[in-house]
Each structure stands twice: as structure tokens, then as C-alpha cells.
C-alpha positions as CSV (number, residue, x, y, z in Angstrom):
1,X,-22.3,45.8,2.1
2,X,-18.8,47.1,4.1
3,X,-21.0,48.2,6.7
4,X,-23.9,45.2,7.7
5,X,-23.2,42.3,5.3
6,X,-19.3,42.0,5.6
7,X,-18.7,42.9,9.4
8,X,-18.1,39.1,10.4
9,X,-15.0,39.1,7.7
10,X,-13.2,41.7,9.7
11,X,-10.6,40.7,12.4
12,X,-12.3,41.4,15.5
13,X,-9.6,44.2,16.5
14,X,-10.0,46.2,13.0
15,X,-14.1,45.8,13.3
16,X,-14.9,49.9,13.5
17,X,-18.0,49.9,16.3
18,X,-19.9,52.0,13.6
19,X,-20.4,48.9,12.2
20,X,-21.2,46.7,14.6
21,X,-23.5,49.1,15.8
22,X,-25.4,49.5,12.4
23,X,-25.1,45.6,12.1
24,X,-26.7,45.1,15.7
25,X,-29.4,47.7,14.9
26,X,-30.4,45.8,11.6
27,X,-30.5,42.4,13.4
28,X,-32.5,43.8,15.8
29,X,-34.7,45.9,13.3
30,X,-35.4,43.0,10.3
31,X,-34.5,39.9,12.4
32,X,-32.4,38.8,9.3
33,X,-31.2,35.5,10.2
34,X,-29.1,35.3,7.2
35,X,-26.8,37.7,9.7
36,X,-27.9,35.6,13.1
37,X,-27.6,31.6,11.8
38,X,-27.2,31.7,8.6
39,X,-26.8,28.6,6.1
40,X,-23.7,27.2,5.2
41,X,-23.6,28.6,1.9
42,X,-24.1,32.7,2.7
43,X,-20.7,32.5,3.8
44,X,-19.4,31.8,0.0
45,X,-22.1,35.0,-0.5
46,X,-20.1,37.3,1.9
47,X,-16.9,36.4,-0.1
48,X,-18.1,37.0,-3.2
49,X,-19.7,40.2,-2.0
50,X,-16.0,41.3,-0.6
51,X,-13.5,40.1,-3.4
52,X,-16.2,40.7,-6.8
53,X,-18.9,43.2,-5.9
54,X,-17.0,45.6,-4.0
55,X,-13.9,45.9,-6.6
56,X,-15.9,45.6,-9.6
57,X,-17.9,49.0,-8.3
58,X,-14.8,50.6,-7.9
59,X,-13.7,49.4,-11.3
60,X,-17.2,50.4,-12.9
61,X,-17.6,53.8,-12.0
62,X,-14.0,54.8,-13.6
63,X,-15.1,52.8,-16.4
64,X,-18.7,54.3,-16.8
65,X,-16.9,57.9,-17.0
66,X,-14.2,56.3,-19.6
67,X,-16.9,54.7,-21.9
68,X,-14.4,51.4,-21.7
69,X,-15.4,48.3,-23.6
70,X,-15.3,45.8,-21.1
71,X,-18.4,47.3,-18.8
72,X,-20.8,45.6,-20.5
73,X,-19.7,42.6,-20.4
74,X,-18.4,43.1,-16.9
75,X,-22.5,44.2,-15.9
76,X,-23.6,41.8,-17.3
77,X,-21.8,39.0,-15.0
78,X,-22.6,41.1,-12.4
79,X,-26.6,41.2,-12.9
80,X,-26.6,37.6,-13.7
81,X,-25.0,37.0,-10.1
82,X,-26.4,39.6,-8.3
83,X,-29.7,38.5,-9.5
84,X,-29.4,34.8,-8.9
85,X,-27.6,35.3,-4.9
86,X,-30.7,37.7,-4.6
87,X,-33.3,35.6,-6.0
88,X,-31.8,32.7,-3.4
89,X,-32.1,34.7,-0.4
90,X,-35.2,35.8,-1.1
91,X,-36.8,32.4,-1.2
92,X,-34.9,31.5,1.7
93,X,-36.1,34.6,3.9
94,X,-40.1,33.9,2.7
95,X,-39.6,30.2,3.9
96,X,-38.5,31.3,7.4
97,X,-41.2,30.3,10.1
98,X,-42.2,32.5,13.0
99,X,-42.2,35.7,10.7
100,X,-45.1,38.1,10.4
101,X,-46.1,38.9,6.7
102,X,-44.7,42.2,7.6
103,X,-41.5,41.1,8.5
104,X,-41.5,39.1,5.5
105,X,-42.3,41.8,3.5
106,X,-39.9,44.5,5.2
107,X,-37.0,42.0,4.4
108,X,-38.2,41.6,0.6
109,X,-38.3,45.6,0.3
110,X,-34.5,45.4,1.7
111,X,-33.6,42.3,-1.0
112,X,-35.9,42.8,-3.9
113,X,-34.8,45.8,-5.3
114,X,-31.0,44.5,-6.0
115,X,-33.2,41.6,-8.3
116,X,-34.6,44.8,-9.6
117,X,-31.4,46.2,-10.7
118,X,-29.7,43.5,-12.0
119,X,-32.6,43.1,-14.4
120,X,-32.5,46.9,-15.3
121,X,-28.8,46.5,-16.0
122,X,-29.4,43.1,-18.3
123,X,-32.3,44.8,-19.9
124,X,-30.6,48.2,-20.8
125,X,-27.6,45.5,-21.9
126,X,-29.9,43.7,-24.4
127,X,-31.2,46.6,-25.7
128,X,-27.4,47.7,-27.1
């Protein structure tokens, strides 16, 4: 996420060129256009990647080695949201026009398997 998907919230001056370079690379690579014109709302995506996924995995892990109460419920929000910004992109991706099926398909095996989590995680959750 830090490293491809937030790079346009960084100030231009703080942007470490690791980034940028791993960023160009994977725009060149999958021809992701949610990273070269994406829709209005992927923006909103990016912010919740940067101020909910990114400090709830650094709260989670702690909280996985503590046992603490609140995880599960915390995971659970998480795969519900993870799953449905997933699920959305996906569709998006598979409507794009001018892609190969292999494109298509190189972009689901980079998007798909966070659907795949989030179900794991509600599944294991259910089964509590």
C-alpha cells in the first residue's frame, strides 16, 4: 500500500524515489489505470487505505499477540470493507476496454486475493 497505492498522498518533496520508482514500474507492468486516470471515487479508496488499513494493521498485530477482545470485531469491519473496495475495483478493472484477457487476468491475480482474505477472515470469524 505505502509503497504503490498511496505515493500520490505524499508531498512531492517527502516522495522517497523508491517509490516512485516501484509505482512507475507497476504502471508500466499491469497498466493499472486505477493509478494512471482513475475515477473520482478511488481517491476516497487511497484515504481510507492511509488513515484505516494502515493503522488498524499496526493495531492488529499487537492485538493478535495480546488475545484483546476488540480484534474480532475490528476484522470483521475490516473484511467487510476490504472486501467490498476490492470487489469494486475488480469490476471496474474487467470493464476496461483495450485490455488483453491477460492483462485482465494479471490485474485480478494482483486484486482478487485481498477478496480472498477478507472472506477467510469473516469465515474464521463466524466460525467463533
Amino acid at each position: 500500500m505505502p509503497v504503490v497505492d498511496l505515493v500520490p498522498l505524499y508531498p512531492t518533496a517527502i516522495s522517497p524515489q523508491i517509490t516512485v520508482d516501484i509505482r512507475t514500474w507497476y504502471i508500466a507492468t499491469y497498466k493499472d489505470r486505477f493509478f494512471t486516470n482513475p475515477p473520482a471515487w478511488f481517491k476516497t479508496y487511497m484515504l481510507l487505505e492511509a488513515f484505516y488499513h494502515i493503522p488498524l494493521s499496526l493495531w492488529a498485530v499487537p492485538a493478535l499477540l495480546r488475545d484483546d477482545a476488540l480484534l474480532p470485531l475490528h476484522l470483521m469491519v475490516w473484511a467487510c470493507e476490504t472486501m467490498l473496495t476490492t470487489l469494486t475495483c475488480v469490476v471496474e478493472a474487467m470493464s476496461w476496454e483495450g485490455f488483453t484477457v491477460q492483462e485482465k487476468v494479471a490485474l485480478a491475480q494482483l486484486y482478487v486475493p485481498y477478496l480472498l482474505l477478507g472472506s477467510l477472515f469473516l469465515n474464521s470469524l463466524a466460525r467463533r
